[in-house]
C-alpha positions, 0 to 999 in steps of 0.5 A, a space after each residue: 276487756 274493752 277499748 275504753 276512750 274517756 273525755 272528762 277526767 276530773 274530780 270523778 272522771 280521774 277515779 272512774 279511769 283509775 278503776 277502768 285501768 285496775 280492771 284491766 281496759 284499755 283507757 285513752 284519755 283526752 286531756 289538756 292540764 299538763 298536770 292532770 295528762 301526767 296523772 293519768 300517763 302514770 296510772 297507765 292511761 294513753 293520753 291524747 291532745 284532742 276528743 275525737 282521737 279519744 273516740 276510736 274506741 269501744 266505748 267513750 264515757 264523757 264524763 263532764 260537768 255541764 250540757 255547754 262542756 258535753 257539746 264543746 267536747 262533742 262537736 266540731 272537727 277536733 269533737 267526740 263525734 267526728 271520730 266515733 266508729 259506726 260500731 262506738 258506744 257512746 255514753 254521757 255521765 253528764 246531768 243535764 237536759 234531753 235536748 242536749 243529748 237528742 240534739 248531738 249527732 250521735 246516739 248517746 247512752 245517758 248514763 247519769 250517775 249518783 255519789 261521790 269520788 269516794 263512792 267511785 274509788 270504792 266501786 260503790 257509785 250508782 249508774 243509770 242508764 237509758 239507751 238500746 238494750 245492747 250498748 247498755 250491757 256494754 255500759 253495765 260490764 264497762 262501768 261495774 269496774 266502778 259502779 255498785 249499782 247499775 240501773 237500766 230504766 228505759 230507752 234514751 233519754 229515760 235515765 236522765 229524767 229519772 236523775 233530774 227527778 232525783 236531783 230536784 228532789 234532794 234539792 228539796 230535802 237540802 232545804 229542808 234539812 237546812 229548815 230543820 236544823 235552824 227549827 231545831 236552834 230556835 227550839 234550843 237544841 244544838 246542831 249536832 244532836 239534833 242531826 244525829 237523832 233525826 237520822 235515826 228517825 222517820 225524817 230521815 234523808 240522804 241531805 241530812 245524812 251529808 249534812 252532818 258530816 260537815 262542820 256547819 250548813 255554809 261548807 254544805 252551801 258551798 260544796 254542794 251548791 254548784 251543782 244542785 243550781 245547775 241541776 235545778 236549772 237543767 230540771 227547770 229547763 226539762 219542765 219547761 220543754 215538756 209542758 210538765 209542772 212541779 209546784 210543790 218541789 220547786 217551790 221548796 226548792 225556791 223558798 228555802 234557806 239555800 240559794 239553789 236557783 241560778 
């Protein structure tokens, strides 16, 4: 069992800790909502005021929504980083750009990860991770506790390229998923067969696949529609820092029924 500190308990983060605990770490949790500190003290968590007193652990898991949220909670006196120990792993679950994660004074395991907070509870979430091979084996054990899938692609920064390829890539399906379903409108057949039959075809997609669970393409827009921005900023970002181009996604990302560009 390992000393767990965690810094990020929200829509996933309050499931992953739940897990944690129910396999038996030790989890010390920074959080400020007076709500969200009551939750996490009755799953058992040690709750504590600021991230670096979160950081004097085994492994510290950030588990935040943006590269501006992963620097606030990593810098400064009061930050993740000034309270690690020489021996701390430090893991990032954060979708966003390498130069965030390069540009800590810390090494950091990018461990970008894929699903929901069903899949957490479940312990079905899949995990990628880059990074040196002995703090990623801490990270695997760690995170089975709520991981399905585990996936060590590379060294630091390799993980989160692969999710930043994923992203842009479900982005564009989300596109064409919602393309799909008013073709199949303007064809004259209804929403719901339509999702149901093609999911059983060649065109099948994860995109599709969340889209037919929800009542219609604006609940998609909404849910899904904060982060595929941010994500699809983030990739732009790493497009732009590594000379490197994707024509053909971006453009379908662009040119889509969804606004997915920031």
């Amino acid at each position: 069992m390992a000393h767990v500190g965690f810094v990020g308990a929200g829509q996933l983060g309050m499931p992953m800790v739940e897990r944690l605990l129910t396999a038996g770490h030790t989890v010390v949790v920074h959080a400020r909502r007076t709500e969200v500190r009551a939750a996490l003290a009755a799953l058992g968590a040690q709750v504590v005021d600021t991230a670096r007193e979160a950081a004097d652990a085994d492994l510290v898991i950030l588990c935040l929504f943006s590269d501006e949220q992963l620097v606030a909670a990593c810098t400064g006196p009061d930050g993740v980083v000034a309270g690690l120990r020489e021996d701390t792993v430090l893991a990032s679950h954060v979708t966003g750009t390498r130069a965030t994660l390069a540009s800590l004074d810390a090494v950091v395991v990018d461990a970008p990860v894929s699903g929901t907070a069903d899949d957490i509870r479940a312990g079905r979430l899949t995990v990628l991770l880059g990074g040196p091979p002995e703090a990623v084996s801490l990270c695997a054990d760690v995170m089975a506790a709520y991981a399905g899938t585990v996936l060590h692609v590379g060294g630091p920064g390799d993980a989160l390229a692969v999710k930043l390829v994923n992203n842009l890539l479900f982005a564009a399906h989300s596109q064409l998923a919602v393309a799909a379903v008013e073709l199949g409108a303007a064809f004259g057949v209804s929403r719901e067969p339509l999702l149901a039959a093609v999911q059983s075809c060649s065109g099948a997609s994860s995109a599709l696949a969340t889209l037919a669970t929800l009542a219609d393409e604006e609940t998609f827009a909404s849910l899904a529609g904060p982060f595929l921005r941010k994500d699809v900023s983030a990739c732009s970002d790493e497009l732009t820092s590594s000379g490197s181009t994707a024509p053909l996604l971006l453009q379908t990302v662009r040119l889509g029924p969804l606004d997915l560009t920031a």
